[in-house]
N, C-alpha and C positions, 0 to 999 in steps of 0.2 A: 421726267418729261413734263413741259408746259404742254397745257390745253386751255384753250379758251372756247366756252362757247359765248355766242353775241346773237340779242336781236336789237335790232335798232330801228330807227325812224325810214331806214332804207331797204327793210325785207320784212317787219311785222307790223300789224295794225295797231291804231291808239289805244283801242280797248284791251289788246294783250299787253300791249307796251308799260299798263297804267295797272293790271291787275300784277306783272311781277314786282314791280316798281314798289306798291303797297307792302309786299311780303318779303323785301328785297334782305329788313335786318334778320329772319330770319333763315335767308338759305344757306348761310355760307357752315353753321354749325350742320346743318341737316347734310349738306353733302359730304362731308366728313364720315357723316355714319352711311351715308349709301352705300359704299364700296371700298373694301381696305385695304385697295392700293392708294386711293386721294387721301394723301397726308397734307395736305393744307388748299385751303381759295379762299380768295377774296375776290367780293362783288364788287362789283360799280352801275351803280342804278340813278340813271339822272331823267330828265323828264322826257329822254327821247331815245333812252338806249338802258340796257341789260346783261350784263356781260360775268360771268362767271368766268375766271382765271385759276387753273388747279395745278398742283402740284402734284402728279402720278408717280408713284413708285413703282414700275414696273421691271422685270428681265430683261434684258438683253434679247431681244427676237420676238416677247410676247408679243401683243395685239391688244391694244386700248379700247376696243371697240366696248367690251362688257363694261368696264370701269365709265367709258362716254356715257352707255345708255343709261345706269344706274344712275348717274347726276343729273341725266335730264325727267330720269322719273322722280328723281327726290324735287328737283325746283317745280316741277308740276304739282307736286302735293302737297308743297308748302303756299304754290300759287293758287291752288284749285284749277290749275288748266290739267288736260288732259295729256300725256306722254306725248302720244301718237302725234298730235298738235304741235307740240313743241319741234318733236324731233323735225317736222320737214319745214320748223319755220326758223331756226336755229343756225349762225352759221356756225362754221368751226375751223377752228386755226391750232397746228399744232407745232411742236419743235422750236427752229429760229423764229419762225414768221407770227409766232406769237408778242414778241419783245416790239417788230415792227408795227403791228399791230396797234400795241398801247399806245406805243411812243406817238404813233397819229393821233390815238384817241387823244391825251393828253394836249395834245400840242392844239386841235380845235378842228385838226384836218379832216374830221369824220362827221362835224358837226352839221346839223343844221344851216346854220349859220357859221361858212368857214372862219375858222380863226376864234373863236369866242371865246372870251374871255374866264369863263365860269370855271371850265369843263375842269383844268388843272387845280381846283382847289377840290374840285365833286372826286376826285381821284387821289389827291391824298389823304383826303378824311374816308377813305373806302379801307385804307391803309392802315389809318388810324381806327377804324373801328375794328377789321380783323385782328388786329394786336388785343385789342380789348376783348375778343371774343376766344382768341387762346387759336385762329385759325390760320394762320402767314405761318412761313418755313423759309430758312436764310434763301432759299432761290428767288421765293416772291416778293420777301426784302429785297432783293437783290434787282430783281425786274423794277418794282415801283419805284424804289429811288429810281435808278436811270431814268424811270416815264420823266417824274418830274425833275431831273437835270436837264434833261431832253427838251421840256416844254418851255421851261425859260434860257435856256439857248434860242430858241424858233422865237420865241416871242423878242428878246433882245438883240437878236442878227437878224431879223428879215421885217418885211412890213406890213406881215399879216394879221398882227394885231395892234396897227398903230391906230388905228378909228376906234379901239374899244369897241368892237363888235362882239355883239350880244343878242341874245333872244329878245333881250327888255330892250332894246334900244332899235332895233327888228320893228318889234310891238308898235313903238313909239312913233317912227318912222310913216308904219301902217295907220296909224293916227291920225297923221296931220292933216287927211283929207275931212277929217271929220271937227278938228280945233283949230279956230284960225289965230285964238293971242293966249300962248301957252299961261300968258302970268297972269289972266283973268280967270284963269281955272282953279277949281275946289278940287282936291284928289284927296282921295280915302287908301291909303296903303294897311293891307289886311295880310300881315305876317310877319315875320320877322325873322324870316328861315334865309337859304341860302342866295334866295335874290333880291330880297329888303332890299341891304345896302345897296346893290348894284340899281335898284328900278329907284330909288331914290335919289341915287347921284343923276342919273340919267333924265328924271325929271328937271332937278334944280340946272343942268345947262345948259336945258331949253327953255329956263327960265319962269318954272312954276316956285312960286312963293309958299304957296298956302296948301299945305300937306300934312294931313292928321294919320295917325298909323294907331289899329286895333289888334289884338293877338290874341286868339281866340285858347290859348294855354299861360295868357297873363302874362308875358312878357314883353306886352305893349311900353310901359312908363319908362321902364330902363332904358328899350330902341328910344324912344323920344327923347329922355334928357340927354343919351349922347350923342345924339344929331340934331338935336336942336329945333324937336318938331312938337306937335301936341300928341298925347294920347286919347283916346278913345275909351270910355269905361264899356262893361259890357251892357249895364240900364238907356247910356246912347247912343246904341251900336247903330242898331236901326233906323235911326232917325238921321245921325251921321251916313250911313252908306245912300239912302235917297236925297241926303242933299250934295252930296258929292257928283260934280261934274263929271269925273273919273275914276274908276276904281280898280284898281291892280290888287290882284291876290296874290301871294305868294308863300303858301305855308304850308308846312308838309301835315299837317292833319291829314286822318284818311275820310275824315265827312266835308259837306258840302258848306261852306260858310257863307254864300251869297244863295237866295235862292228868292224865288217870286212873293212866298209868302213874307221873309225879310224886307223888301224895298215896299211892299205892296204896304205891310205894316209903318214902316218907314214915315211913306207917304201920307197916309190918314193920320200919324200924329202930326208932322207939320200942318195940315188942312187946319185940324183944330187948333193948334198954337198959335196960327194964324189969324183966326176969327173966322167967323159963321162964309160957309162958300155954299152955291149951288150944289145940289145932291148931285146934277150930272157931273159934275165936275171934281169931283170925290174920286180918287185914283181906285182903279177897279169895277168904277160906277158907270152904268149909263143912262140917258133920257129919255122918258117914255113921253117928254115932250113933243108931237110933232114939230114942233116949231125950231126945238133944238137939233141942228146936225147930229147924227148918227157918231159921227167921231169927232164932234166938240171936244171930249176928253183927251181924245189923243192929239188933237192940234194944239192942246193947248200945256198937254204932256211936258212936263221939261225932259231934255234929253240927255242922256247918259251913255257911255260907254263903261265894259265895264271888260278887263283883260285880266283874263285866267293865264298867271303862269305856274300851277299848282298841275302836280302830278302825285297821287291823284288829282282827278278833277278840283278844284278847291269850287268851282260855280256850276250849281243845276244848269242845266239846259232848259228850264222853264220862265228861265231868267228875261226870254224876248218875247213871252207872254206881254211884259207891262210893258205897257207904252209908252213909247219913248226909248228902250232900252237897248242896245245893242251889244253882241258878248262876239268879243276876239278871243279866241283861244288857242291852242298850243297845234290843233291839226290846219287850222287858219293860216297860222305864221307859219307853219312850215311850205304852204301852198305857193309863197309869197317871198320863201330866200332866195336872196341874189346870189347870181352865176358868181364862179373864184373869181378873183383877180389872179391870173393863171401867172405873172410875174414871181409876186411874193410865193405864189403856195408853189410853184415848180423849186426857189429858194428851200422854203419849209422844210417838202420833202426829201431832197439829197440831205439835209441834215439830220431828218428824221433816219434813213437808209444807213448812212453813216454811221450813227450811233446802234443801230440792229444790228449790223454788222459788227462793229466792236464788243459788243452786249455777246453776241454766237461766240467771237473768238476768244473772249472770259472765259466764258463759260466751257468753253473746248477744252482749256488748258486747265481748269479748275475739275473735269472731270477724270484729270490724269493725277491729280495731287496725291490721290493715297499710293502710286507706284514712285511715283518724286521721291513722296516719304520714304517708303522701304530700300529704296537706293541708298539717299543719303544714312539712313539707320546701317546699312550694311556695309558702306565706305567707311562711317564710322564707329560703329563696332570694331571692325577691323583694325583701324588708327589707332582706337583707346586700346587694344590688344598690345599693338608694337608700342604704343608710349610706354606702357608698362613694363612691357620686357626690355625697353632700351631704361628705367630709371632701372631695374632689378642689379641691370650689369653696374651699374655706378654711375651713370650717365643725369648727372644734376643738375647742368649748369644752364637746362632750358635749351640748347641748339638746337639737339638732333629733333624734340617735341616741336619745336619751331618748323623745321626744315620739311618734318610730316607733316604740320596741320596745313602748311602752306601747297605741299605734294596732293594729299587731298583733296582743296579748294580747286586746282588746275585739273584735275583727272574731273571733277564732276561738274569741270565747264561747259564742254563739250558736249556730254547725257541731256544738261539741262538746256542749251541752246536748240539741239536739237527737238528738244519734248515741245516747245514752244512751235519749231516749226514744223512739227508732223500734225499735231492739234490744228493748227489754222489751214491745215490742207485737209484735214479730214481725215488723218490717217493715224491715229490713235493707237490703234489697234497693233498697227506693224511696228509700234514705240513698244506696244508691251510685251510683242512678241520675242523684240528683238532684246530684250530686257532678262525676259526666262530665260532667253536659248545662250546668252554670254554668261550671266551672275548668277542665272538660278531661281530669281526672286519674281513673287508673283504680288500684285497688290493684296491687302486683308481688310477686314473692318480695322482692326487695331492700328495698321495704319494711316487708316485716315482719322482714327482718334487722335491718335498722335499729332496730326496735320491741327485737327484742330483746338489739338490744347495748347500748341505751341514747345511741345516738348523737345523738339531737337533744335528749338533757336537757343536755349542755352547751351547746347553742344558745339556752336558756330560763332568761330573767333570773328571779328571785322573784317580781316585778312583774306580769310574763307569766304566770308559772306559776299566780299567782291569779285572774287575770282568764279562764283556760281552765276 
C-alpha cells in the first residue's frame, strides 16, 4: 500500500516547512526502522513542501493507522517537531490517489508558483537519493518514474510551463518595482545548489551583465568558469555582498550566509578603500553632530535588495537592520503568486488524472501476477506431462508437441484476457476465487518469485506468447 504524508506551503507554516526541509536527508532511513511493515520511502523536500511517500506491507484487512503514526513520530524526531504537531498538520494520501498526487507535485500543479519549472528535477533527485540510501522498493520505482513521464508530458503538451515560471523569476518579477535598468545592476549569486542555474539564466534575460557568484562549501570557481561569470573568494565575500546592488542566495547550507554583521563589515571595508569619509557616514554610524541630519547615513545609504531563496533560511532577518537593505524571501514570494492560468492547468490536470488512472490500473493487474503465474505454471506442467508421454509412445517428429503447446497458448487466452479485466474493475478477488474453485490453485510467495525471475518465459514458445 502507498502512503504519503505532505505538508506544504498550503496547510503548514515556514518555520515547520524550513525545520523538516533541514533534516529532510535523514528521514527516509529513520522511517524505515519506525515500523516494520514501511519497507521502503522516499522524501521530497523543496523550499515549500515535505512529503514522505512509503511503501506499507501490510494484510489484507489490516489498518495502517499504527504504521502512519509511527512515521510521523520518527520524522518528528529526526525534525525535533513534536508528533502531536505533526500529526494535525500533515496531510495524508493513501492507495491510487497517492500516484495522482505526485504526478501534480511533479508536474508544478501544487506549486507556489503553478507550473514551475524546478519542482520535476527536486523529484528526481529525491529518487535518486533514496536509491543511494538503500530506501525505494520496485513499487516507488515504479510511482517515480511515471511522476517524472508524467511531468514532461504536462510540460510538452499544455502551456503551463511555456513562460518558464519559477520562484526565481516570481522574485525577479517582484523586483522590478525596485530596479529600473536591469544591465546597470551589480548582482552577487551566493550558491550553487538547485537554483544557481535557474536565478542566473533568469537574470541574463532581463539583461544583467555583471554577476559574480560565492559558494560558501567552495564550489564557487567551477559555477563561474562554466557559465561564464566571476567567482567570489571567501577573504572578498564581504566586501563583494555590500557592493552588490542584488543579492540572490541560493544554497542549501543549513547556516545563515547573509547577515547584518556581513554587509555591515562589507560596508566599513569599502569606506576605507575609499578614502577617509565622515564618521557619520560610516555604515552603522551616527552623528552626534547637531548639524548633521539624524539619517544622514541612511540617505545616503546605497540601496540593496537582497532575495532569499534558501530553505533553510540562507539570510538573517537582521539583514533590514542596515540601511538601505531590503530582504525578499520565500514567505514574501509566496504572498505575491499569481492566480492559474485556468486554460493550460484544466489541460495539465486531465493529463495528470490520466496517467493516475493508468498508474491504479498497472498496478491492479500487477497485483494479480503471482496467480498469472501459478496458472500458467500449472497449464504447463500439465503440457510438459503429455509432451512427454506423447515422445515415450514414439511420437518424434515434433506435431503432436506443436499441436499442445499451440492448445495451451488458446486455453490460457481467455484466464488472461479476463484477469486484465477484473483488475480494472476492481474485482480481483472474484478472479482468484474463481481460479481455486475451477483448477485448485491458489497464489504463493514462490510464485510470484517465479513472476519475478522470469522463469516461465523460457517455458513460452512465441506461438504461445501470442495467443495469451
Amino acid at each position: 500500500m502507498l502512503i504519503c504524508l505532505t505538508a506544504s506551503h498550503k496547510n503548514a507554516g515556514f518555520d515547520m516547512l524550513e525545520r523538516l526541509s533541514a533534516s529532510s536527508e535523514h528521514a527516509a532511513p529513520r522511517l524505515l526502522d519506525g515500523h516494520p511493515a514501511v519497507q521502503g520511502a522516499v522524501v521530497v523536500a523543496t523550499c515549500n513542501r515535505f512529503e514522505a511517500y512509503l511503501d506499507l506491507d501490510t494484510p489484507e484487512g489490516d489498518s495502517p493507522v499504527d504504521a502512519v503514526h509511527d512515521a510521523v513520530r520518527a520524522v518528528g524526531e529526526v525534525a525535533g517537531l513534536e508528533a502531536d504537531e505533526l500529526r494535525t498538520t500533515f496531510g495524508f494520501v493513501h492507495g491510487n490517489a497517492v500516484a495522482g498526487h505526485l504526478f501534480s507535485v511533479a508536474s508544478g500543479l501544487e506549486s507556489v508558483v503553478v507550473g514551475e519549472g524546478e519542482i520535476a528535477g527536486q523529484v528526481r533527485r529525491s529518487l535518486e537519493r533514496a536509491r543511494h540510501d538503500g530506501t525505494t522498493t520496485p513499487e516507488l520505482e515504479r510511482l517515480f518514474q511515471r511522476a517524472s513521464q508524467t511531468s514532461r508530458r504536462v510540460k510538452n503538451r499544455t502551456g503551463i510551463g511555456a513562460e518558464g515560471r519559477s520562484l526565481v523569476r516570481l522574485a525577479l518579477d517582484l523586483a522590478e518595482s525596485r530596479i529600473t535598468d536591469w544591465s546597470a545592476v551589480r548582482v552577487l549569486l551566493v550558491g550553487t545548489g538547485r537554483y544557481a542555474g535557474a536565478s542566473l539564466a533568469a537574470l541574463r534575460d532581463r539583461g544583467v551583465a555583471d554577476v559574480a557568484v560565492y559558494s560558501p562549501t567552495g564550489r564557487g570557481p567551477k559555477f563561474a568558469a562554466s557559465h561564464g561569470i566571476e567567482a567570489v573568494s571567501s577573504g572578498d565575500y564581504a566586501t563583494a555582498a555590500a557592493g552588490a546592488d542584488l543579492i540572490v542566495t541560493c544554497t542549501t547550507v543549513e547556516h545563515h550566509v547573509v547577515d547584518r554583521e556581513l554587509l555591515e563589515l562589507g560596508r566599513t571595508e569599502l569606506a576605507v578603500a575609499a578614502g577617509p569619509v565622515p564618521v557619520a557616514l560610516l555604515p552603522g554610524r551616527g552623528s552626534t553632530d547637531p548639524a548633521v541630519p539624524a539619517d544622514a547615513a541612511t540617505a545616503d545609504a546605497p540601496r540593496q535588495l537582497v532575495i532569499d531563496l534558501g530553505l533553510p533560511r540562507n539570510v538573517a532577518t537582521d539583514v533590514v537592520e542596515v540601511a538601505g537593505v531590503e530582504l525578499l524571501d520565500l514567505e514574501t514570494i509566496k504572498i505575491h503568486a499569481p492566480l492559474e492560468e485556468f486554460g493550460a492547468t484544466d489541460a495539465a490536470r486531465e493529463l495528470v488524472d490520466r496517467a493516475a488512472r493508468n498508474f491504479g490500473r498497472v498496478g491492479e493487474e500487477l497485483d494479480l501476477a503471482p496467480a498469472v503465474v501459478a496458472l500458467r505454471r500449472h497449464v504447463f506442467d500439465v503440457l510438459d506431462g503429455e509432451i512427454e508421454r506423447a515422445r515415450s509412445r514414439g511420437d518424434d517428429d515434433g506435431r503432436t508437441e506443436a499441436a499442445l503447446r499451440h492448445m495451451a497458448g488458446v486455453l490460457l487466452h481467455t484466464p488472461m484476457v479476463r484477469s486484465r479485466e477484473y483488475a480494472r474493475a476492481g474485482e480481483q478477488q472474484a478472479w482468484l476465487e474463481g481460479l481455486e474453485a475451477i483448477f485448485g490453485i491458489r497464489a504463493d510467495a514462490e510464485a510470484a518469485a517465479s513472476a519475478d525471475s522470469g522463469e516461465l518465459g523460457a517455458r513460452i514458445t512465441d506461438t504461445e506468447r501470442d495467443a495469451i
